[in-house]
C-alpha positions, -999 to +999 in steps of 0.1 A: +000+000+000+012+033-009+018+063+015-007+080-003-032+057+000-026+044+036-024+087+046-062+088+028-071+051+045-063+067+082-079+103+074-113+083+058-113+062+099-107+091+119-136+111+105-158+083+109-147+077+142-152+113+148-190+108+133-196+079+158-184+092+192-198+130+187-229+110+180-229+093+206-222+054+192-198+033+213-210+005+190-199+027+159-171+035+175-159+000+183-166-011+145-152+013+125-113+004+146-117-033+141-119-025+103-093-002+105-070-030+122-087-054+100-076-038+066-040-039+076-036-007+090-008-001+116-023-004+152+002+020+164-014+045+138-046+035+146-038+046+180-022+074+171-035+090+142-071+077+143-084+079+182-055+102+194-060+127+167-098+125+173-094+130+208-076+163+199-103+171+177-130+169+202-104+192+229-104+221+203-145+215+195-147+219+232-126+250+236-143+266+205-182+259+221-188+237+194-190+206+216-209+204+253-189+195+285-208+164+284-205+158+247-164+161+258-168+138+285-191+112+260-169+111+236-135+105+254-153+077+274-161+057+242-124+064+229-109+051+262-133+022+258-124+013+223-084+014+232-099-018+249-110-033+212-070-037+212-070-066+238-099-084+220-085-083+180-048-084+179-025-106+192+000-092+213+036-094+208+056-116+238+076-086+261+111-090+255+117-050+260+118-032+292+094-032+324+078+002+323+052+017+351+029+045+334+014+070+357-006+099+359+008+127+383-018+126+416-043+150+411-041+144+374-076+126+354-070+131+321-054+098+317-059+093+278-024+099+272-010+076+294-034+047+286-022+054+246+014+052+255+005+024+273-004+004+246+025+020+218+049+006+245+033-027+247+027-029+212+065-023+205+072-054+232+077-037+265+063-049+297+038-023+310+020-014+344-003+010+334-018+025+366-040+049+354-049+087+364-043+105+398-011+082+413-002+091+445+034+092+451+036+068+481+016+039+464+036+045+430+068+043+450+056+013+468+049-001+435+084+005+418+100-013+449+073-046+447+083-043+403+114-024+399+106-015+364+132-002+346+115+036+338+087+058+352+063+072+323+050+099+339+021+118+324+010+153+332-017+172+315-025+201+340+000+223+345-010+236+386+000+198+390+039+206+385+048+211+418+035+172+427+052+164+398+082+177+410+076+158+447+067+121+419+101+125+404+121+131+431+104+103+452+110+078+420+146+088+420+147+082+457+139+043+446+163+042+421+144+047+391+145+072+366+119+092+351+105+101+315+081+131+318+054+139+291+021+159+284+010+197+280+017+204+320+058+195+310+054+228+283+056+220+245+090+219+247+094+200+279+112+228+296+096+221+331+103+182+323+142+195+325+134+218+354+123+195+378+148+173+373+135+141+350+157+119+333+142+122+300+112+140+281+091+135+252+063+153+235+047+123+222+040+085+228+060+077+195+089+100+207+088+080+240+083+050+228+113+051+209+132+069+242+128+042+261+143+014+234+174+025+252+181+028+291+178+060+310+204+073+327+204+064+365+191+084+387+215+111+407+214+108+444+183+121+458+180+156+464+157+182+475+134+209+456+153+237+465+183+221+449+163+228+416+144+256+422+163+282+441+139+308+438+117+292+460+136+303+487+115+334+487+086+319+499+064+335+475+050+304+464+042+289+496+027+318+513+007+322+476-006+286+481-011+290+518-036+322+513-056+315+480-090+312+496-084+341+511-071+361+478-102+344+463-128+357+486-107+390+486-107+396+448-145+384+446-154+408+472-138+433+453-154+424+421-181+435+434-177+467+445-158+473+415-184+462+384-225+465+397-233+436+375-211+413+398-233+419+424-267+412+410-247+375+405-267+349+418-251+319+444-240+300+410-230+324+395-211+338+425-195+301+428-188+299+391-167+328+391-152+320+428-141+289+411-123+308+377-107+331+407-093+296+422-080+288+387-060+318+380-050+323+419-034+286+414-016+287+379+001+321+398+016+297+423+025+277+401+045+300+382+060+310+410+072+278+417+086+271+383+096+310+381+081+311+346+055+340+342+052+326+310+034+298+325+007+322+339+005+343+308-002+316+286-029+298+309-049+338+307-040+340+271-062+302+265-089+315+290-092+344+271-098+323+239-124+304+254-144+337+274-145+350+236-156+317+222-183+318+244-189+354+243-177+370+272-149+400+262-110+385+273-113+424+290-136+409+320-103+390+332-087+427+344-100+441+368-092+404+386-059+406+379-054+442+395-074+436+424-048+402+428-019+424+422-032+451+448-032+423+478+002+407+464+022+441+466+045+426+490+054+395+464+077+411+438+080+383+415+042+376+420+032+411+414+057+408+382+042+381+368+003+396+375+013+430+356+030+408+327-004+390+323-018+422+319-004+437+292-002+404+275-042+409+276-042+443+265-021+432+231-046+433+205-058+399+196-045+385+226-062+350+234-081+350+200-062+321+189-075+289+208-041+263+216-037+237+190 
């Protein structure tokens, strides 16, 4: 089969495996990937460039309010469920690779990635111990000493859960095993991946797939936070962390006496926006804890995409963000970063362009 053809072949199942799980069909769904295997196309492109890339699809639908919450939810729950068709249709090859544990950081659902690595690695002939979303450190740790696999996969999508990342890979290192980072929280070029100390990072379950065909390095001897992140000694972060319900109830109160309209909100939509104020309040500390402003910019830069998707002006995010700024005037670097957001906001076109 040509290139050509097998390019058009695996464009013609992904749309109609888009069709089935925005409509709904699991049974669609299930069918139209047991052709696709059964027609001689690659299962690790089935994976990849059939349910993975639909999976994409139905993240930008969502961000552009062209697809429900629950039509989100819907659809990843029949992709996760046909990753099982896998198990059922092909046989798999013996493992004569590598033992490898895949995780999700704790705190972390979004475990779509991990499960398709999962089965790329144990398509390839590794041994795998996939142990799905939100890991907690101790029980993976106790894990790797009952297995001792020869790698952690560790998958992070949400970027506020960096600093348990950083607390994962520094606990897997502490048993003796090293650690290859992926997903959006690690940044598109796996810059915090690096920071907080992992042995290895990829941007995609082909990339580490092919990573791990060779050892990683061993691990360094065990070390603590501040031995990566010396900033931290300022305490910004912690005393951030430490007050957010207060900065939230702070800023919401002034919200109020600032723009009329916030206070004819009723108790949802008081809680709504409470929550958004939690959001912003907690990618803040955890750009202080990285010491990447870019980190929050870019999280105000996607919300801003989606408030206009949806119809709200980007604009409604700055008064917020100077109320948040007037309680952190003691917090240089926190105050920095708050004031850098800003102006990023006030570019024109900022956040009009949804992430990829």
């Amino acid at each position: 089969m040509s290139t050509v053809t097998s390019g058009a072949r695996v464009a013609e199942h992904a749309e109609r495996l888009w069709d089935a799980v925005t409509a709904g069909d699991e049974y669609a769904a299930g069918d139209i990937v047991v052709r696709a295997l059964g027609d001689g196309t690659d299962p690790e492109s089935v994976l990849l460039d059939v349910i993975a890339a639909v999976q994409r699809r139905v993240g930008r639908e969502w961000a552009a309010n062209r697809l429900t919450v629950a039509q989100e939810h819907a659809a990843t729950a029949i992709n996760d469920r046909v990753i099982a068709t896998f198990g059922y249709v092909l046989r798999r090859p013996e493992p004569h690779l590598g033992r490898i544990t895949v995780a999700c950081v704790d705190g972390e659902w979004h475990a779509m990635p991990a499960r398709l690595l999962s089965e790329v690695l144990r398509l390839r002939g590794f041994h795998v111990d996939y142990l799905g979303a939100q890991v907690p450190a101790p029980h993976l740790v106790a894990h790797l000493h009952r297995t001792g696999p020869d790698a952690v996969a560790l998958s992070g999508s949400l970027a506020t859960r960096l600093p348990t990342a950083h607390a994962t890979i520094t606990a897997c290192q502490a048993a003796a095993t090293p650690v290859i980072a992926g997903g959006a929280a690690f940044g598109p070029d796996g810059r915090y991946a690096r920071l907080l100390g992992a042995e290895a990072w990829a941007p995609d379950a082909r990339a580490a797939a092919d990573r791990l065909a060779e050892p990683l390095p061993r691990p360094l001897a065990a070390h603590q936070p501040l031995d990566d992140l010396p900033h931290l000694a300022d305490q910004e972060y912690t005393l951030v962390t430490r007050s957010s319900a207060a900065l939230v109830k702070t800023v919401l109160a002034g919200l109020a006496e600032r723009i009329p309209a916030v206070r004819a909100y009723t108790d949802q939509q008081r809680q709504h926006t409470a929550e958004d104020l939690a959001h912003i309040v907690e990618f803040l500390a955890t750009a202080l804890y990285v010491g990447d402003e870019e980190l929050l910019t870019g999280f105000l830069g996607w919300t801003a995409g989606i408030l206009t998707a949806r119809g709200v002006p980007a604009s409604s995010l700055v008064p917020a963000l100077e109320l948040l700024e007037a309680e952190l005037r003691d917090f240089p670097r926190a105050t920095g970063m708050l004031r850098a957001t800003r102006t990023h906001l006030a570019e024109p076109a900022a956040g009009s362009e949804l992430p990829a």
